[in-house]
C-alpha positions, -999 to +999 in steps of 0.1 A: -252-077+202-242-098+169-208-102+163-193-106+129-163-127+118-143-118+096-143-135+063-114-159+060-096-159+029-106-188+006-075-205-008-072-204-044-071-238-060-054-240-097-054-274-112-025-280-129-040-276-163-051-244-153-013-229-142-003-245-180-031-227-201-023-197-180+017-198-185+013-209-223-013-177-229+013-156-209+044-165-237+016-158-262+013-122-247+048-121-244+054-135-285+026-111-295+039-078-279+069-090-290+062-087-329+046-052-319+081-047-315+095-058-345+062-045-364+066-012-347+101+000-351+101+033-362+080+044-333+102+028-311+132+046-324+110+080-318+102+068-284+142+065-274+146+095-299+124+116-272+134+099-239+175+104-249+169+139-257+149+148-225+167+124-197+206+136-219+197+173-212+182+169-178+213+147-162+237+173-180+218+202-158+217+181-126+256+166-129+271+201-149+263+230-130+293+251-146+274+268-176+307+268-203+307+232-196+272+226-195+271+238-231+298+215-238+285+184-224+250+192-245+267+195-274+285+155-267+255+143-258+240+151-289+267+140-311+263+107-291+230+098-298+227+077-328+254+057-308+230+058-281+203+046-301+219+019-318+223-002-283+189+014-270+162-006-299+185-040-294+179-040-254+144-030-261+139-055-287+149-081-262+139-074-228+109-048-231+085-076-246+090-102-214+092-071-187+061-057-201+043-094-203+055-097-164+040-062-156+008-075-171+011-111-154+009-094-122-020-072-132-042-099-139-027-118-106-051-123-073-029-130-041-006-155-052+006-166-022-028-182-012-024-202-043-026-240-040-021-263-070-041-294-073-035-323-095-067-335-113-068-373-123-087-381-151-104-416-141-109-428-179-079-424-185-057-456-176-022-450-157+005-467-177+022-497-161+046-492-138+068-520-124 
């Protein structure tokens, strides 16, 4: 009967160059989906536009079960959107661009922790003098 082993894992080995072209082409996905951003603000008013209206009316339901009240509480929440919005676009101006570069980081990741960095010498190129 043949027995067969299991294949080991193969460490990963990343020269150092490597990890910097691959964090330098990350900040460009994050400076690039950034601008989208800045290109693309009118649909991401409409975005918060939709999301207020739906998650406002669903947490009134689930927290107000008192239907005078209920209509009440609608009624504020509606009168406090563009207050809402106002404070929505800035936090997703400035963190959705390096959350969403992370999510796609890890996307493209392959078992970090068997990871090991190696330093690559160049031989041509002389060390400077140290004393």
């Amino acid at each position: 009967m043949l027995r067969r082993s299991r294949p080991q894992k193969q460490k990963l080995v990343l020269t150092i160059s490597e990890r910097q072209r691959e964090d330098e082409r990350i900040r460009d996905v994050e400076m690039l989906i950034e601008s989208l951003f800045l290109r693309e603000e009118i649909t991401v008013r409409l975005i918060v536009d939709c999301l207020y209206d739906v998650g406002s009316v669903n947490l009134v339901n689930q927290r107000v079960p008192s239907r005078p009240l209920n209509r009440l509480m609608k009624m504020i929440a509606r009168q406090s959107k563009p207050i809402f919005r106002i404070f929505m676009v800035r936090w997703t101006k400035q963190n959705c661009p390096h959350m969403i570069a992370k999510w796609l980081h890890s996307q493209v990741m392959f078992e970090t922790g068997d990871s090991i960095v190696a330093e690559v010498v160049n031989p041509l190129v002389e060390p400077p003098y140290v004393e």
